[in-house]
C-alpha positions in Angstrom: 0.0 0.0 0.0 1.4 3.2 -0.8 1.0 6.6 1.7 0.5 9.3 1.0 3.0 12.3 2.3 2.3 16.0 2.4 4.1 18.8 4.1 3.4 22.2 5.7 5.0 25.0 3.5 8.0 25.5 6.0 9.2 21.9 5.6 10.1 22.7 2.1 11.4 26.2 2.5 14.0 24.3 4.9 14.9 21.6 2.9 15.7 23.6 -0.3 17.3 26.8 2.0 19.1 24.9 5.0 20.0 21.8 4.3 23.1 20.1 2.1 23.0 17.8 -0.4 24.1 14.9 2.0 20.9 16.1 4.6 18.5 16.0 1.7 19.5 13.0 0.2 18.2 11.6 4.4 15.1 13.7 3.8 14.4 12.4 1.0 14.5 8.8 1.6 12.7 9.4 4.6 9.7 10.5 2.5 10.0 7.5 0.6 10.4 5.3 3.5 7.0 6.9 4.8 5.2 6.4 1.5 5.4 3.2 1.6 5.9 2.1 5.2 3.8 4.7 6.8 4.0 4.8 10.3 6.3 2.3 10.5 9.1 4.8 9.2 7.8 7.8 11.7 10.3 6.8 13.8 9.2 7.3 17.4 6.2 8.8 19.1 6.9 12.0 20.9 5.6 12.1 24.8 2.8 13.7 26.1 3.1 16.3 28.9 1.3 13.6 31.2 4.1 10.7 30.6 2.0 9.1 27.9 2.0 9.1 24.0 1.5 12.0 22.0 0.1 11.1 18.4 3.0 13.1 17.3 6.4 10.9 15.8 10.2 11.9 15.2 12.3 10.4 13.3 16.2 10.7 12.9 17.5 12.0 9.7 21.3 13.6 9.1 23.1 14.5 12.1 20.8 16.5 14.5 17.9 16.7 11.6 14.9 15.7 12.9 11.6 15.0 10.8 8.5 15.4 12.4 5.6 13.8 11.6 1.4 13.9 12.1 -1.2 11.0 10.8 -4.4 12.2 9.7 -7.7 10.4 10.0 -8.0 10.3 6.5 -4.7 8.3 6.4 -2.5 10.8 5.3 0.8 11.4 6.5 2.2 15.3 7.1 5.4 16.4 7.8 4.6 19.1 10.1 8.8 19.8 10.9 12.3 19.4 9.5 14.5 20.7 12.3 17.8 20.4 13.9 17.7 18.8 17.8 20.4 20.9 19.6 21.9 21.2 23.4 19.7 24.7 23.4 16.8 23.6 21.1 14.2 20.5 20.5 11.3 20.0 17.7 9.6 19.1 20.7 9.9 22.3 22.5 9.0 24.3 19.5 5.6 22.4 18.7 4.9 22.3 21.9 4.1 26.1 21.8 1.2 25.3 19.7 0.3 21.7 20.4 -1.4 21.4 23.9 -0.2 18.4 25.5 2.9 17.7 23.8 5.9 17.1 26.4 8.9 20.1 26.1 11.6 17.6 26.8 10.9 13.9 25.3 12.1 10.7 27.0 15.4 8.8 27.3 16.4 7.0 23.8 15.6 3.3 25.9 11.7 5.0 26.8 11.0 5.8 23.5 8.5 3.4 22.3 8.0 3.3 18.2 6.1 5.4 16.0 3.7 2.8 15.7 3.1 -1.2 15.3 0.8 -1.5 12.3 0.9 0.7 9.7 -2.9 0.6 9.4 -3.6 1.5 12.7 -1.4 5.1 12.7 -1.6 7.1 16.3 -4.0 10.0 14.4 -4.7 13.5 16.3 -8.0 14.4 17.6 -10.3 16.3 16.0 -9.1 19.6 18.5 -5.8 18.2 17.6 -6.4 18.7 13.9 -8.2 21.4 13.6 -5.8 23.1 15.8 -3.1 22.0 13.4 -5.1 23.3 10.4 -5.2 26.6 11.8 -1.4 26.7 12.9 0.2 26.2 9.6 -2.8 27.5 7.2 -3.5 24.3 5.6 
């Protein structure tokens, strides 16, 4: 089955401005991972700000890139981020200015449990959580 992958406007304005070759080259297969793995290549699920599961995943690119990714009800994937994970900053902390819920500091590498287990069964936002997302990045 093959996903399909969409991406706020800043995700691309990123790749093409602030990443190298080398970077996009890991972006890139990323996206194709997702296509046809779907949650499966999201990596692992970001935590909640009350210890639990936020239906939010990261996965490891280049270096410190991070890509962030959302599951839609309608079974699409969206790459809401493409940032670097730094001593002084964390995709985590900046979504969490705008996602309610979503942890500031994530968990110890050995916590984090996958992205998900069937690719099927993806962890999708709420309907809050997707409207709020929605009106965040204009969509």
């Amino acid at each position: 089955m093959a996903f399909t992958v969409l991406r706020v406007p800043e995700v691309r304005l990123t790749v093409e401005n602030e990443m190298t070759k080398r970077e996009r080259r890991a972006y890139d297969a990323a996206v194709e991972a997702l296509r046809g793995e779907g949650c499966r290549a999201g990596g692992k699920r970001l935590a909640a700000e009350d210890s639990g599961d936020y239906p939010m995943c990261q996965r490891s690119l280049y270096g410190t890139w991070r890509l962030v990714t959302v599951y839609l009800r309608d079974h699409t994937i969206l790459i809401v981020a493409v940032t670097q994970h730094t001593e002084t900053e964390t995709p985590s902390a900046k979504l969490a200015e705008s996602f309610p819920g979503l942890a500031v500091t994530g968990r110890r590498r050995s916590d984090q449990p996958p992205c998900c287990d069937d690719p099927e069964a993806p962890p999708t936002l709420t309907e809050d959580l997707e409207e709020l997302l929605f009106t965040a990045f204009v969509l």
